[in-house]
Each structure stands twice: as structure tokens, then as C-alpha cells.
N, CA, C and O atoms as a MOPAC input file, in Angstrom:
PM7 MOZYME 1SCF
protein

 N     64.27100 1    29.59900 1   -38.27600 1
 C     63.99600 1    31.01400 1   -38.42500 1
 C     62.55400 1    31.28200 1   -38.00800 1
 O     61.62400 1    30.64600 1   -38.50500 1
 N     62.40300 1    32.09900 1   -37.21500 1
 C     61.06700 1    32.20400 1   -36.64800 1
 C     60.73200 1    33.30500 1   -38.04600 1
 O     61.46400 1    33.65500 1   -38.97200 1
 N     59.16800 1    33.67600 1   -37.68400 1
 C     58.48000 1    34.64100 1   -38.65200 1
 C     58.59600 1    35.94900 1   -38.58300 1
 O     58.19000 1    36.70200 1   -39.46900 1
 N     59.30900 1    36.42100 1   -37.24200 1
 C     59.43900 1    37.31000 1   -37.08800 1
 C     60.58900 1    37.77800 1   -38.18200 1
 O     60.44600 1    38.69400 1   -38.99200 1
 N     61.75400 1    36.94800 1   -38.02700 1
 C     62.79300 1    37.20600 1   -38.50100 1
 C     62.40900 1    37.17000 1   -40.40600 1
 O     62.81200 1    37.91700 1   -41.29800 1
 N     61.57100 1    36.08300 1   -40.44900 1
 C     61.40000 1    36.13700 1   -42.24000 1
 C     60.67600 1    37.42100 1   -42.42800 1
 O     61.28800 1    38.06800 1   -43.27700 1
 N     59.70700 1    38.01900 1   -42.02700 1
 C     58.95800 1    39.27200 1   -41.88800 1
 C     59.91400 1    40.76100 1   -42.13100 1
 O     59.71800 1    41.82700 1   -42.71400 1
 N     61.09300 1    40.12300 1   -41.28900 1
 C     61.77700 1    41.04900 1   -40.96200 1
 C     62.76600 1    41.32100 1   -42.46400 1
 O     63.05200 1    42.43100 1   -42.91500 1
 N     63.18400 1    39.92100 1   -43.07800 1
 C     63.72000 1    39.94500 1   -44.42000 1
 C     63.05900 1    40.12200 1   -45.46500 1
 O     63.75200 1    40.32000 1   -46.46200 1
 N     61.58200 1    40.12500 1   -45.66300 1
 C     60.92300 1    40.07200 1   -46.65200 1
 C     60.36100 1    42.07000 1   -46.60400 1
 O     60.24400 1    42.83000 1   -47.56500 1
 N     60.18300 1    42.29700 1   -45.43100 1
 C     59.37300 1    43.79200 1   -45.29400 1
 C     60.68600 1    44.22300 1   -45.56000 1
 O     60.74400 1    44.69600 1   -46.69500 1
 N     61.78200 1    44.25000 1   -44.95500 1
 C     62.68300 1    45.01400 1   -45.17000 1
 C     63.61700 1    45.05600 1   -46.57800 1
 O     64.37900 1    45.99900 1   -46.78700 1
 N     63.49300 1    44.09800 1   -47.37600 1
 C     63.73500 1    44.40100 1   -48.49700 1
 C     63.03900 1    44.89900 1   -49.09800 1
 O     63.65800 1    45.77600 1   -49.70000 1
 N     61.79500 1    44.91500 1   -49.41800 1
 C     60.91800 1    45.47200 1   -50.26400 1
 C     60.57800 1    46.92400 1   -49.75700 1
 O     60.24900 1    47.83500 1   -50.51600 1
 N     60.70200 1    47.05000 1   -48.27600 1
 C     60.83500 1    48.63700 1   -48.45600 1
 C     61.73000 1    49.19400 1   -48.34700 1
 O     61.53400 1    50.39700 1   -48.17200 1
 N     63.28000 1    48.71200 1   -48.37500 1
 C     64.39800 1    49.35600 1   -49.39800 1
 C     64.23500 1    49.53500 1   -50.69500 1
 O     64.23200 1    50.66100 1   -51.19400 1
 N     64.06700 1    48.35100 1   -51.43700 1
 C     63.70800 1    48.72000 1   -52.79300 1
 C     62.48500 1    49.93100 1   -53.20500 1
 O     62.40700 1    50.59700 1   -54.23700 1
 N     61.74600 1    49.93300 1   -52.20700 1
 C     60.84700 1    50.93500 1   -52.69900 1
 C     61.22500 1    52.55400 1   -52.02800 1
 O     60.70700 1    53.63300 1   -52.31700 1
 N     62.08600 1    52.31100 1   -51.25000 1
 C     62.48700 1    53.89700 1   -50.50200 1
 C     63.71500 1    54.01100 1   -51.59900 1
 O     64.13500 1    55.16600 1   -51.53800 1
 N     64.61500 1    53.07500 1   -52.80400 1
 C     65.74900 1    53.42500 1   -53.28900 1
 C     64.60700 1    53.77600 1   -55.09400 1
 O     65.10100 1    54.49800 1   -55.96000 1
 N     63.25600 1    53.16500 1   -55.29100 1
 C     62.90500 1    53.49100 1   -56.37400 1
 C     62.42300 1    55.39600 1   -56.37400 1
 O     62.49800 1    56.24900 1   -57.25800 1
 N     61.87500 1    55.44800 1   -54.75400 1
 C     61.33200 1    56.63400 1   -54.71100 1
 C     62.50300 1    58.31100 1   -54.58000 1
 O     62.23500 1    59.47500 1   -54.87700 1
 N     64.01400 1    57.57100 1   -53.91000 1
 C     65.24100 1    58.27900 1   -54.18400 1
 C     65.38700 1    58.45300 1   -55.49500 1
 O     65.20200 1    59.58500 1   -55.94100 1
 N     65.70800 1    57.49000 1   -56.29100 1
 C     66.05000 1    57.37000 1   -57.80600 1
 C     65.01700 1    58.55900 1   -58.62800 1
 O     65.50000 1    59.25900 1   -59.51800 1
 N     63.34200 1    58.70700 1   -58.15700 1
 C     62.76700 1    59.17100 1   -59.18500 1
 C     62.55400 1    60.64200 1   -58.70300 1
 O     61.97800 1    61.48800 1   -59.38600 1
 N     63.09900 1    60.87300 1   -57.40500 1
 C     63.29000 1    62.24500 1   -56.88800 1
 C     64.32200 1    62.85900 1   -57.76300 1
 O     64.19700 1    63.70100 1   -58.65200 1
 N     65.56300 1    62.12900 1   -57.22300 1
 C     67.00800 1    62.57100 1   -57.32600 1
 C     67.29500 1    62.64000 1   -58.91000 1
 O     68.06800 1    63.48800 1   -59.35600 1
 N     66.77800 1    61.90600 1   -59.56600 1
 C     67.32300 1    61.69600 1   -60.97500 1
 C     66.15900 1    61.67000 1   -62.18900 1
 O     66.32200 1    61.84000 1   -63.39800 1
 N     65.24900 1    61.46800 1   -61.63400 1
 C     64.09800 1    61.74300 1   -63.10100 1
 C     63.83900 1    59.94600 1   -63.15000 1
 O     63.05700 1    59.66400 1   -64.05900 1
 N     64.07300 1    59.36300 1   -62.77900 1
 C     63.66100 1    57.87300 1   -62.94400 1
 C     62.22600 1    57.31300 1   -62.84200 1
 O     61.42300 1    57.96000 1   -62.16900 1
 N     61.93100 1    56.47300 1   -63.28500 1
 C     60.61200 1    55.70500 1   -63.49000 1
 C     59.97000 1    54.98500 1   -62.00600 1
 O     60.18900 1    53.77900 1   -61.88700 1
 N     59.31100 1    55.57100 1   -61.05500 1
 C     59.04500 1    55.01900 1   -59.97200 1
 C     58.20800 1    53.96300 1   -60.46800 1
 O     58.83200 1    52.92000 1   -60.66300 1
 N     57.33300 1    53.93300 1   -60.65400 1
 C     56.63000 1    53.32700 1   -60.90600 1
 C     57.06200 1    51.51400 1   -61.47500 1
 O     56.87600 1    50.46500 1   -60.85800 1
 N     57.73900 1    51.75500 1   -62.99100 1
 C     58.21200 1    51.08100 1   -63.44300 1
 C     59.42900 1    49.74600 1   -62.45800 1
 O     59.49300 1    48.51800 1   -62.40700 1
 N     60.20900 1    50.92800 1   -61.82600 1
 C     61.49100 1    50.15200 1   -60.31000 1
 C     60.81800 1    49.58000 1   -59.80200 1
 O     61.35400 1    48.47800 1   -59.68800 1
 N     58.71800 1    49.54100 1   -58.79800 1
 C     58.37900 1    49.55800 1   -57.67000 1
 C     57.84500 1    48.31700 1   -58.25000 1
 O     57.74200 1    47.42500 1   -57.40800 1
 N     57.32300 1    47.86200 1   -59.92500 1
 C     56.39200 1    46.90700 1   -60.04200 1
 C     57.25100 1    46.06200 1   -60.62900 1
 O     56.76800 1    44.98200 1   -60.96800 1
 N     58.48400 1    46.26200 1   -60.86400 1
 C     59.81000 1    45.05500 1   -60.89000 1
 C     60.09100 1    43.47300 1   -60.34500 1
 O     61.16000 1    43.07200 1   -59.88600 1
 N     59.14400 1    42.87000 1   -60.47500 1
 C     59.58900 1    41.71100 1   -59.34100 1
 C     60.62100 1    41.17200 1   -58.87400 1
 O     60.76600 1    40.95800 1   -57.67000 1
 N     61.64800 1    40.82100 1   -59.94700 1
 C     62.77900 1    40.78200 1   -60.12700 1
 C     63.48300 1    41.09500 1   -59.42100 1
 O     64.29200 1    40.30400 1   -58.93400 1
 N     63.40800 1    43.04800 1   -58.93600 1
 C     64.34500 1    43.94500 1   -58.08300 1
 C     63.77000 1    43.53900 1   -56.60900 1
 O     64.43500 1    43.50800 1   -55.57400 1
 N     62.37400 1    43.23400 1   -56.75100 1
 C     62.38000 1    42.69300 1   -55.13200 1
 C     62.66700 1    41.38400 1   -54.49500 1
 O     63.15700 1    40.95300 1   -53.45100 1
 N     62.13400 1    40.94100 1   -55.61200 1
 C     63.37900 1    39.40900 1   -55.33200 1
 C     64.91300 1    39.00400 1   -54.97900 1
 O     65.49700 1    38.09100 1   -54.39500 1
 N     65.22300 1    40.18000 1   -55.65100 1
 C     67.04800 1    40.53800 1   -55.51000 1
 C     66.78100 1    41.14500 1   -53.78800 1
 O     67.41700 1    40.71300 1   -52.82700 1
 N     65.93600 1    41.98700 1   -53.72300 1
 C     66.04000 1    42.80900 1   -52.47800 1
 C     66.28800 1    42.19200 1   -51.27300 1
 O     66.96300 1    42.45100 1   -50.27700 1
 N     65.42000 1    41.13900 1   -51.70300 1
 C     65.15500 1    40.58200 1   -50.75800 1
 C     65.82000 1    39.30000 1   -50.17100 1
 O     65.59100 1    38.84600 1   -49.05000 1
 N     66.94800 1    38.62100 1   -51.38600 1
 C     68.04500 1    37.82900 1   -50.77800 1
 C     68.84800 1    38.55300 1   -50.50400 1
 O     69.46200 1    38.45300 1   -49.44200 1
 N     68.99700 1    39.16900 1   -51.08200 1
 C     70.25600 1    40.48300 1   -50.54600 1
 C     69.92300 1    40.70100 1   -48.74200 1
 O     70.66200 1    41.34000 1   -47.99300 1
 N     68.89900 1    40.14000 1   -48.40900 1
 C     68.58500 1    41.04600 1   -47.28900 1
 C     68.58000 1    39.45500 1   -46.41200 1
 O     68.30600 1    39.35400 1   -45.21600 1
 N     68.85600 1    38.58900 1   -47.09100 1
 C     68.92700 1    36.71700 1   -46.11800 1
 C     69.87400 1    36.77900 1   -45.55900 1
 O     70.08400 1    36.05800 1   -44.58400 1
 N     70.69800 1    37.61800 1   -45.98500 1
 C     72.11700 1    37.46600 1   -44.89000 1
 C     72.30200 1    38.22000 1   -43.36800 1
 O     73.18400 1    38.21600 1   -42.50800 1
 N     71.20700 1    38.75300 1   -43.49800 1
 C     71.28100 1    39.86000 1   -42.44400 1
 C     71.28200 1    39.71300 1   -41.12500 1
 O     71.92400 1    40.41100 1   -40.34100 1
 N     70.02200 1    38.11500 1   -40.63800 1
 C     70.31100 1    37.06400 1   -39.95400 1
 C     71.51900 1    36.74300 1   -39.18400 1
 O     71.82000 1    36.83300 1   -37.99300 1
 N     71.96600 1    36.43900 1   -39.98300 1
 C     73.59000 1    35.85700 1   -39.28900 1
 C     73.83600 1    36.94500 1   -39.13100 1
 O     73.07300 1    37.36200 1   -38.26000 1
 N     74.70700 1    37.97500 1   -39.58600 1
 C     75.10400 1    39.48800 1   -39.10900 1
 C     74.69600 1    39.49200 1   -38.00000 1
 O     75.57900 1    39.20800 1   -37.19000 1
 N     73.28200 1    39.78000 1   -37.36900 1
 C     72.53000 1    39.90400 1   -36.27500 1
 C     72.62400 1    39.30800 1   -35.03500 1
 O     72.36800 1    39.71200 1   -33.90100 1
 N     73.27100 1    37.69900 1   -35.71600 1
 C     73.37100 1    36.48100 1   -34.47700 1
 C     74.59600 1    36.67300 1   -34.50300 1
 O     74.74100 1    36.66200 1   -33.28100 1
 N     75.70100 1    36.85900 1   -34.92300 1
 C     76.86300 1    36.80000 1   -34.39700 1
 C     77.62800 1    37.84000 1   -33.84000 1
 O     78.78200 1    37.58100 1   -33.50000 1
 N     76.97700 1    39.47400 1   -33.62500 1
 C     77.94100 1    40.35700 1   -33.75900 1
 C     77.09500 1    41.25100 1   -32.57500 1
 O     75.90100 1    41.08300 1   -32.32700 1
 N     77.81900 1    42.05600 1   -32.02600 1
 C     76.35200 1    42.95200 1   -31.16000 1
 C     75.93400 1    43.90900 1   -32.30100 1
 O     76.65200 1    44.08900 1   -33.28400 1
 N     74.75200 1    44.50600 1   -32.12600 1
 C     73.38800 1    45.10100 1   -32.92400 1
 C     74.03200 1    46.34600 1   -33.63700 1
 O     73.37900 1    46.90200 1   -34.52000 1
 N     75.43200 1    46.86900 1   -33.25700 1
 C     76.48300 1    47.93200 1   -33.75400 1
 C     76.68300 1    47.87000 1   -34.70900 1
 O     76.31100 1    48.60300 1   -35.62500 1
 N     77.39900 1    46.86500 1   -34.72500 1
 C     78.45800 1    45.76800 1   -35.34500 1
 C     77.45300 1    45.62000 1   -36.73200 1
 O     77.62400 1    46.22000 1   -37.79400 1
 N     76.12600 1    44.44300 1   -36.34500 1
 C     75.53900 1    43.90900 1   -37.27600 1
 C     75.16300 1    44.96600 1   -38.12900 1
 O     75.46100 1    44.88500 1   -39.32000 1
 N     74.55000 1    45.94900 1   -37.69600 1
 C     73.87500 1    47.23400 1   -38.34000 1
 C     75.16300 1    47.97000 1   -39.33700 1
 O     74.62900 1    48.80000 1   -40.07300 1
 N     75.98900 1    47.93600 1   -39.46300 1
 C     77.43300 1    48.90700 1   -39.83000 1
 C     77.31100 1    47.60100 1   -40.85800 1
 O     76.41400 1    47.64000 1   -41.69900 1
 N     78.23600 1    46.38900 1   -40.80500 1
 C     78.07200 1    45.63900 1   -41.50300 1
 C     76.95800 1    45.18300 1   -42.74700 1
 O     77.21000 1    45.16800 1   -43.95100 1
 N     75.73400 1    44.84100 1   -42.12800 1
 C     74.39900 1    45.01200 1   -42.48400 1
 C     74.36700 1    46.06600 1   -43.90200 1
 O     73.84900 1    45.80700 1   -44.98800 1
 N     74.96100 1    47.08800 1   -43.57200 1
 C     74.40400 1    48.15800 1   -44.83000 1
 C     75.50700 1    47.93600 1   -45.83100 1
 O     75.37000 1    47.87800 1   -47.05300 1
 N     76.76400 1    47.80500 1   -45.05000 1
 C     77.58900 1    47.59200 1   -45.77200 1
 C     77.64400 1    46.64700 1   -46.86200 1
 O     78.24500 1    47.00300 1   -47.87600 1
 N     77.04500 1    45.34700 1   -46.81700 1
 C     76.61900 1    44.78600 1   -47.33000 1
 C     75.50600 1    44.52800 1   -48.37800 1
 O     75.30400 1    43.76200 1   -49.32000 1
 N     74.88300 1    45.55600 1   -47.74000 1
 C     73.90400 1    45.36100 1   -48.53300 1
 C     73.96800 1    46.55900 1   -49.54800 1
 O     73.26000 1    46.38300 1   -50.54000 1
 N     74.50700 1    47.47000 1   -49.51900 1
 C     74.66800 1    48.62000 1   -50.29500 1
 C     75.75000 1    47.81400 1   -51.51600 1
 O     75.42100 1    47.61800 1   -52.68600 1
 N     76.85100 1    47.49600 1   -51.00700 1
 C     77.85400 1    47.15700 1   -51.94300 1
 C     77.17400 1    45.70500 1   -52.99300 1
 O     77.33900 1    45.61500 1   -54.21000 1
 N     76.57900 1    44.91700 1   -52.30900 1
 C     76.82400 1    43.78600 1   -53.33600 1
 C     74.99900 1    44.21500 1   -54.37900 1
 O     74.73400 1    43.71500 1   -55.47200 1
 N     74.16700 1    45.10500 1   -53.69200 1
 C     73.02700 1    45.63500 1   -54.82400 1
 C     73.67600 1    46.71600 1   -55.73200 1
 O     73.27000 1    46.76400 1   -56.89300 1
 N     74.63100 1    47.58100 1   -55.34000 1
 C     75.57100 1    48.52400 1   -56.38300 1
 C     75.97400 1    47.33400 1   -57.51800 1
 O     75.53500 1    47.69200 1   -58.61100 1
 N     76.53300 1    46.29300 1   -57.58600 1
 C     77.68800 1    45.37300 1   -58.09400 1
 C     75.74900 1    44.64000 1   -59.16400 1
 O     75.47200 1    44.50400 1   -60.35500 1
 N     74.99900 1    44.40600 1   -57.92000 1
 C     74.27100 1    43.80300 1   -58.95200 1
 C     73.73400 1    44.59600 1   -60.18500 1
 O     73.59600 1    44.22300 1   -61.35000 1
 N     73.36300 1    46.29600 1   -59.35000 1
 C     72.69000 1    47.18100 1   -60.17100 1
 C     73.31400 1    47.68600 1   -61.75300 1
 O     72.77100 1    48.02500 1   -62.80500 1
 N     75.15400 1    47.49300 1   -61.16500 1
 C     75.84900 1    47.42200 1   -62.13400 1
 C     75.70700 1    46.81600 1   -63.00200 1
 O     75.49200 1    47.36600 1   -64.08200 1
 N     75.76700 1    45.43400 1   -62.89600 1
 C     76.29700 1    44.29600 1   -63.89200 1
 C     74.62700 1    43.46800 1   -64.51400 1
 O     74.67500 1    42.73000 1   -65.49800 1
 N     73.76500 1    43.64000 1   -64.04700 1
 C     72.99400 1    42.82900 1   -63.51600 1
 C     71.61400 1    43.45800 1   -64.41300 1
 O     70.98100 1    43.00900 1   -65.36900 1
 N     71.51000 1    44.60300 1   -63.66800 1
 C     70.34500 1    45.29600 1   -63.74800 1
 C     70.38800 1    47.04800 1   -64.77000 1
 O     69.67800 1    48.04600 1   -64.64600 1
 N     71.69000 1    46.71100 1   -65.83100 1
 C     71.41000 1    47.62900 1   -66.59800 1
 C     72.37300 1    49.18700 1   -66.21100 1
 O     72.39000 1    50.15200 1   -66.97600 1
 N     72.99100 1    49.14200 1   -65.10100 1
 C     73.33400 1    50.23800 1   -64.29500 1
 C     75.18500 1    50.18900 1   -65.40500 1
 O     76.05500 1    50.99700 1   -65.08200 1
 N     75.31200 1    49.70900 1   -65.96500 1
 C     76.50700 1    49.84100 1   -66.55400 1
 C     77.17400 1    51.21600 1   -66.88500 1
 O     78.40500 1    51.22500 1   -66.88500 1
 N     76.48100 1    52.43700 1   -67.18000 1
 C     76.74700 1    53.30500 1   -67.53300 1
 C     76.88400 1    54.28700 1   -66.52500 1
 O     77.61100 1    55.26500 1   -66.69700 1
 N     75.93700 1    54.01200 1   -64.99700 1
 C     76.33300 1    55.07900 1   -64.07000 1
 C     77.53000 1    54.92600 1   -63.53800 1
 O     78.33300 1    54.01800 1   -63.75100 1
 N     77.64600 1    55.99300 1   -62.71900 1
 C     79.26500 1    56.31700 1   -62.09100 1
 C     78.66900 1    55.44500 1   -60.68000 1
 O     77.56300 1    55.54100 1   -60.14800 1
 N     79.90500 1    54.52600 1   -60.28600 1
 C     79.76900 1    54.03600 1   -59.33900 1
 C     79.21000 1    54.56200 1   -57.83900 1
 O     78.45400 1    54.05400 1   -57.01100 1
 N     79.87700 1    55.70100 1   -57.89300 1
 C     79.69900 1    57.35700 1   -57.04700 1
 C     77.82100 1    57.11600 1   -56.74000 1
 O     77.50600 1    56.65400 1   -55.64300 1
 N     76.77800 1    57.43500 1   -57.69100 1
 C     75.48500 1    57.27500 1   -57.67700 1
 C     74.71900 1    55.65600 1   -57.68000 1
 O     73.56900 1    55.33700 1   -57.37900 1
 N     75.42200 1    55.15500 1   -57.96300 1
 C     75.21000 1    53.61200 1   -57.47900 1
 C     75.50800 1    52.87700 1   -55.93700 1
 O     74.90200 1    51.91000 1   -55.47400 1
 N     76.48700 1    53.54500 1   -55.38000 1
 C     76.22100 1    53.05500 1   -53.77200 1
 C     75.50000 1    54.32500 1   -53.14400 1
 O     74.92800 1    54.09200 1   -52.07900 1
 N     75.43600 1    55.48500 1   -53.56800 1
 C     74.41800 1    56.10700 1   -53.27800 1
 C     73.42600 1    56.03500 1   -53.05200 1
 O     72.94400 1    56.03400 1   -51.91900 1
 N     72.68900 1    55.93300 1   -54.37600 1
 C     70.95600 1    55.05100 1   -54.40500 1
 C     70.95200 1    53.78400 1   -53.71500 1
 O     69.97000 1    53.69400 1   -52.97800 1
 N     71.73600 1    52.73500 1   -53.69500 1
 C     71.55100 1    51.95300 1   -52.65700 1
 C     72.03500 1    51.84600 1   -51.39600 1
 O     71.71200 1    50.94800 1   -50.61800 1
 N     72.77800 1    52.70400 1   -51.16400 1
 C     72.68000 1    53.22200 1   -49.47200 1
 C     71.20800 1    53.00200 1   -49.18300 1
 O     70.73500 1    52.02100 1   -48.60900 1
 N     70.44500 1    54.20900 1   -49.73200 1
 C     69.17400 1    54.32300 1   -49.44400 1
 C     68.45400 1    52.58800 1   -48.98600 1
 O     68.24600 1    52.05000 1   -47.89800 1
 N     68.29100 1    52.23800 1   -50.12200 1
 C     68.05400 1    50.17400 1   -49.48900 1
 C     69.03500 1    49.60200 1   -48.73100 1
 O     68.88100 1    48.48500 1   -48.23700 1
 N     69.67800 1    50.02100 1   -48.63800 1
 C     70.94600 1    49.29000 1   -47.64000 1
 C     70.11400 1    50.25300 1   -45.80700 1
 O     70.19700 1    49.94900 1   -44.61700 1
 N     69.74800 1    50.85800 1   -46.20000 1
 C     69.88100 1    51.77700 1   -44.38600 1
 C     68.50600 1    51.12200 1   -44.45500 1
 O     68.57400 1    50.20600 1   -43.63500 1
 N     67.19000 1    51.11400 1   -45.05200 1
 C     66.29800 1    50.85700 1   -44.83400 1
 C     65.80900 1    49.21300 1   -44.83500 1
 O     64.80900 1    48.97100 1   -44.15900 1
 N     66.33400 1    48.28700 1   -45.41900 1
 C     66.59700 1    47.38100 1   -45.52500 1
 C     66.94300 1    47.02000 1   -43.94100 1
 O     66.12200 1    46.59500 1   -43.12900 1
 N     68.21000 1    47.26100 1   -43.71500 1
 C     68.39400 1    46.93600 1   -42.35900 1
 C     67.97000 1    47.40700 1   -41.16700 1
 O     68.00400 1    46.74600 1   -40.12900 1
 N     67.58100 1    48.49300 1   -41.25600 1
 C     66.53800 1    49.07800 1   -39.96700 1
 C     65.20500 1    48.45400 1   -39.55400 1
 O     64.68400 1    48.30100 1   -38.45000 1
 N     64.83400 1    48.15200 1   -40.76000 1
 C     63.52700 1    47.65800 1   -40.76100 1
 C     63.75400 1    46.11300 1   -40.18600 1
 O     62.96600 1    45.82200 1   -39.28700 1
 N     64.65800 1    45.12500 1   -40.54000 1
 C     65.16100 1    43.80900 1   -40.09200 1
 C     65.13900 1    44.16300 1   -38.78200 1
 O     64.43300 1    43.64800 1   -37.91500 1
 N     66.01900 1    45.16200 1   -38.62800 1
 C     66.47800 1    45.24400 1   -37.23500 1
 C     65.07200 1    45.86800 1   -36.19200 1
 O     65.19900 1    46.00100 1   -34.97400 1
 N     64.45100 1    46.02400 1   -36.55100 1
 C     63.13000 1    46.60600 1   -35.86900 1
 C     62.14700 1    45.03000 1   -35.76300 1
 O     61.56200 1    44.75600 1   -34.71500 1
 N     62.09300 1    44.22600 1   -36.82300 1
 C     60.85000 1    42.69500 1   -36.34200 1
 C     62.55800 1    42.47700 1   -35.63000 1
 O     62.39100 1    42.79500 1   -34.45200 1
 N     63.57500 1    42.21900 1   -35.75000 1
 C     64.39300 1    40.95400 1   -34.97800 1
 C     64.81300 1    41.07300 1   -33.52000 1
 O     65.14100 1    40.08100 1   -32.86800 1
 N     64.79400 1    42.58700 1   -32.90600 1
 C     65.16500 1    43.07800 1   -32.04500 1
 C     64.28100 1    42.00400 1   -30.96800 1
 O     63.16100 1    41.51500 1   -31.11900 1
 N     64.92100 1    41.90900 1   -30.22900 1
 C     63.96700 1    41.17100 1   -29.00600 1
 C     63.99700 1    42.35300 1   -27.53000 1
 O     64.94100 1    42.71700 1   -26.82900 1
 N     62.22200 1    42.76800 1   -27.48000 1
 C     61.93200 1    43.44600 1   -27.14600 1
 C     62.23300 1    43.56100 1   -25.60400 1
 O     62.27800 1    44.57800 1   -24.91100 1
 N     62.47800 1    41.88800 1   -25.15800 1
 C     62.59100 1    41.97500 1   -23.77600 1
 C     64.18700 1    42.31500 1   -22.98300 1
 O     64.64800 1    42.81400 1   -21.95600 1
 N     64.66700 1    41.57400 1   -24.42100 1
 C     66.32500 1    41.55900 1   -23.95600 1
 C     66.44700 1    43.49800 1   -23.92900 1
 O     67.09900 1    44.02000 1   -23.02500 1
 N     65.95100 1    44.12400 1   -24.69400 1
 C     66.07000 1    45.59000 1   -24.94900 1
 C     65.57300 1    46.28300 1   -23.74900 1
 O     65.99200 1    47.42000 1   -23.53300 1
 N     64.73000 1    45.74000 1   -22.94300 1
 C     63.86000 1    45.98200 1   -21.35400 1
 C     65.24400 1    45.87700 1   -20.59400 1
 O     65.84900 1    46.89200 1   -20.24600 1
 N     65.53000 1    45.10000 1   -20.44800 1
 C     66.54400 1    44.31100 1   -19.52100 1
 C     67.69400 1    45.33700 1   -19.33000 1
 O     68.17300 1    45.70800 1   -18.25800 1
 N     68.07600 1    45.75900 1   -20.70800 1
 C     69.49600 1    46.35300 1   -20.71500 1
 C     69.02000 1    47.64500 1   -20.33600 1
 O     69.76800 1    48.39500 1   -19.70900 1
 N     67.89600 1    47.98100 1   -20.63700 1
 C     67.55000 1    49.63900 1   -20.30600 1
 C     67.46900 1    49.48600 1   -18.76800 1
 O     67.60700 1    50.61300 1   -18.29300 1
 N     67.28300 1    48.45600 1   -17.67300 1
 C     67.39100 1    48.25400 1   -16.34100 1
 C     69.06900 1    48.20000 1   -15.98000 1
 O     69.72300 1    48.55100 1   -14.99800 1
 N     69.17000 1    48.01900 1   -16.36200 1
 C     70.93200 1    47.54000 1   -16.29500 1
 C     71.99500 1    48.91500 1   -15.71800 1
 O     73.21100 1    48.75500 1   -15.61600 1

């Protein structure tokens, strides 16, 4: 794994988690502050976000990206659920708020992993 790509898993989880703490304390009255200095939630964020890799290498950038959120929205809902106290929300606002880390999460991956030249190439094409 080059650094680009760990850069790409480590920034991009942590600024999902922090674009889904700053949704949460818009949308709902929640504790930004409290979500953002969590270590825990960025630690989660951020394996949640190791898989993204493979997605990337095996699929074209469509594909990975669709998948990518998909993933990552559903299995941080399941954690936020079970995991992190979320027992009582409606599932409905739980892949919601983590949509939010799921789209940003993977955009951001997908922005260090992109290879800038192969992206030259095809725009010649």
C-alpha cells in the first residue's frame, strides 16, 4: 500500500466522521464537539474505510464509488446501532447520518488514490 492510498484511508475517514458529527449537530441538536474528540469513532472510521482499497482495485471508479458508500454507510449504521449507543434511533436517521461519512469518506479516498496520469490519458482518448 503506498502512502498515498493510507492518506487516502486515514483523511478520509476522519473527515467523514467529522462531516457526519457536524450533520448530526445541525440536523438534530447533537454534541459536535463531544462526536469530533471521540477516538474510538475515528478509529471505527477509519477501518470502516480499509476496505475501500480493494473496491478501488477491482472494479472501475463507478462501480467502486457506488459500492464504496454502500458500504460504508451500511456497516457504520449497524455499528452506530449496536455498538455506539444508536439503539433507540430509527434506522431511517442512521443510514442517513452516515451517508454523510459514507459519501465523504469515499470521495476523499477516491481523490489521494486516483492516479492522476491514468485520468490524463483517458481525457486524450
Amino acid at each position: 500500500m503506498t502512502l498515498r492510498i493510507i492518506l487516502g484511508i486515514v483523511i478520509g475517514g476522519i473527515l467523514g466522521c467529522v462531516a457526519t458529527a457536524a450533520a448530526v449537530a445541525f440536523l438534530a441538536g447533537g454534541d459536535f464537539t463531544a462526536f469530533v474528540t471521540d477516538p474510538g469513532k475515528h478509529g471505527v472510521s477509519i477501518a470502516i474505510a480499509l476496505l475501500l482499497p480493494a473496491f478501488f482495485a477491482s472494479m472501475s471508479i463507478g462501480w467502486a464509488i457506488f459500492v464504496g458508500i454502500i458500504w460504508c454507510d451500511v456497516v457504520a449504521a449497524v455499528l452506530t446501532k449496536f455498538v455506539f449507543g444508536g439503539a433507540d434511533a430509527p434506522w431511517s436517521m442512521l443510514l442517513g447520518f452516515n451517508l454523510v461519512y459514507a459519501v465523504v469518506a469515499v470521495l476523499v479516498f477516491a481523490a489521494f488514490a486516483a492516479d492522476p496520469l491514468q485520468a490524463k490519458r483517458a481525457v486524450r482518448a
